[in-house]
C-alpha positions as CSV (number, residue, x, y, z in Angstrom):
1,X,0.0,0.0,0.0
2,X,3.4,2.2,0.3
3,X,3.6,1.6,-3.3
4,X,-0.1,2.9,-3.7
5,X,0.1,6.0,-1.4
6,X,3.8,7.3,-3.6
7,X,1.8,6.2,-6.6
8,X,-1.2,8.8,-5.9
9,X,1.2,11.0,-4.5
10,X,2.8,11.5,-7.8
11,X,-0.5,11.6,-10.0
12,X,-1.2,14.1,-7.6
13,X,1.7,16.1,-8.3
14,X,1.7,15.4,-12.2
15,X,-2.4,17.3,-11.9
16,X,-1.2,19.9,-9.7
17,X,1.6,20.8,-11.9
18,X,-0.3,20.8,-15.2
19,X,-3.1,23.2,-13.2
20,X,-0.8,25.4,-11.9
21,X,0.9,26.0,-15.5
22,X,-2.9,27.2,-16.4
23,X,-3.8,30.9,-15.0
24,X,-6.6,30.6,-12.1
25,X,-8.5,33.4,-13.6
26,X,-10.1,32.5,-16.6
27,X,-8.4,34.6,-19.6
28,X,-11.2,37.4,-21.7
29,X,-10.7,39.4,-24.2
30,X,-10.1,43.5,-24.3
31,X,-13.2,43.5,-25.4
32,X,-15.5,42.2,-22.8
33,X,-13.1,44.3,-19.8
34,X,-13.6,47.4,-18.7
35,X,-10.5,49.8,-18.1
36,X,-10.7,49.0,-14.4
37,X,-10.5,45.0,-14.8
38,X,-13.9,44.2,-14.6
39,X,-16.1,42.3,-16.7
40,X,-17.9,44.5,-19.4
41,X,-21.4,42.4,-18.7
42,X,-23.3,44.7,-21.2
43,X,-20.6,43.7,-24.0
44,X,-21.2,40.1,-22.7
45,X,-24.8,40.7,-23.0
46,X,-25.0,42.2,-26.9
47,X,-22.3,39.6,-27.5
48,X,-24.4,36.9,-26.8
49,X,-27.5,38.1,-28.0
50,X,-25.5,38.7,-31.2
51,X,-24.3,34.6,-31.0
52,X,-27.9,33.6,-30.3
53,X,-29.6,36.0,-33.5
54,X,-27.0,33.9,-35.9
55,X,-28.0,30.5,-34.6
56,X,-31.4,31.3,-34.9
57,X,-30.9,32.3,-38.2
58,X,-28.6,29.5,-38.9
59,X,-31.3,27.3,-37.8
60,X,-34.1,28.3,-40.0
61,X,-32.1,28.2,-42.8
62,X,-31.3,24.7,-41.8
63,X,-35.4,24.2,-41.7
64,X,-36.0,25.8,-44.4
65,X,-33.9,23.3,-46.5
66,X,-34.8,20.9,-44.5
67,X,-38.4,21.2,-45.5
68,X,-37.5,21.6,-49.3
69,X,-35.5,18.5,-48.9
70,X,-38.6,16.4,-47.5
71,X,-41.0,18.2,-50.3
72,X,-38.2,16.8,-52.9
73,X,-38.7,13.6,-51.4
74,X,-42.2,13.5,-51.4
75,X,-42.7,14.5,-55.1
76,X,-40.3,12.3,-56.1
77,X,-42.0,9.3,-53.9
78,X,-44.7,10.4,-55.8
79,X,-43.8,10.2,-58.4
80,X,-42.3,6.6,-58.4
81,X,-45.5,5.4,-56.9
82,X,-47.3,7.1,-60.1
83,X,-45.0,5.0,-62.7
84,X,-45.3,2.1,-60.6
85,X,-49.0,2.4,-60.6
86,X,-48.7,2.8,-64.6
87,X,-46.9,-0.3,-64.6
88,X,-49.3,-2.2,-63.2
89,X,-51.8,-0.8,-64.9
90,X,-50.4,-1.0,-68.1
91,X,-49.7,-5.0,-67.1
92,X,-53.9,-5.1,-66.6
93,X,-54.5,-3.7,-70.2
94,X,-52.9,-5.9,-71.6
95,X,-54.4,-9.0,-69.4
96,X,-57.4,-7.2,-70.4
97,X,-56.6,-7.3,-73.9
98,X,-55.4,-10.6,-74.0
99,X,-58.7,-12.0,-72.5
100,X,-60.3,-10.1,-75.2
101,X,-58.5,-11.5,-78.2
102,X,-59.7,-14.8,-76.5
103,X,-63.1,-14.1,-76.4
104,X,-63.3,-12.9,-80.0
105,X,-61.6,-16.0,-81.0
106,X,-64.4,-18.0,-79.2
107,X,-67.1,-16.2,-80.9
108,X,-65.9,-17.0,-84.6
């Protein structure tokens, strides 16, 4: 357990170095101080109201193609569905048409 206790002692030691190499105080721009040090929370504010106004725009245009893409989809489904249909009925014409050669053949 000596071995252990040396062992945490050192991943200790490895942590606290790495953290200490880091400031304490998180680092911010010029921008978002003031002259005396402190935080400019208005700056922050507009900032992140700015952020938030591009997202939101980012995000309809994301729905926006979004819902052209599914539209796409659906008129093309469609449209498979239509040619498939014409298939099949094209197949019962010609059953159709078949049956009726037969039954003119019967009547002569």
């Amino acid at each position: 357990s000596g071995n252990e206790r040396s062992g945490r002692s050192s991943r200790l030691g490895s942590v606290t170095s790495i953290t200490s190499d880091t400031p304490s105080t998180p680092t911010r721009t010029k921008s978002t101080s003031s002259e005396n040090g402190e935080l400019d929370y208005k700056k922050l504010w507009e900032e992140s109201q700015a952020e938030n106004e591009r997202l939101r725009d980012k995000l309809k245009r994301s729905d926006d193609q979004l819902k052209d893409t599914r539209s796409l989809l659906e008129k093309l489904q469609s449209n498979q569905n239509k040619s498939s249909l014409s298939e099949a009925e094209k197949r019962e014409r010609r059953a159709m048409e078949r049956k009726l050669s037969e039954m003119e053949e019967e009547l002569k």
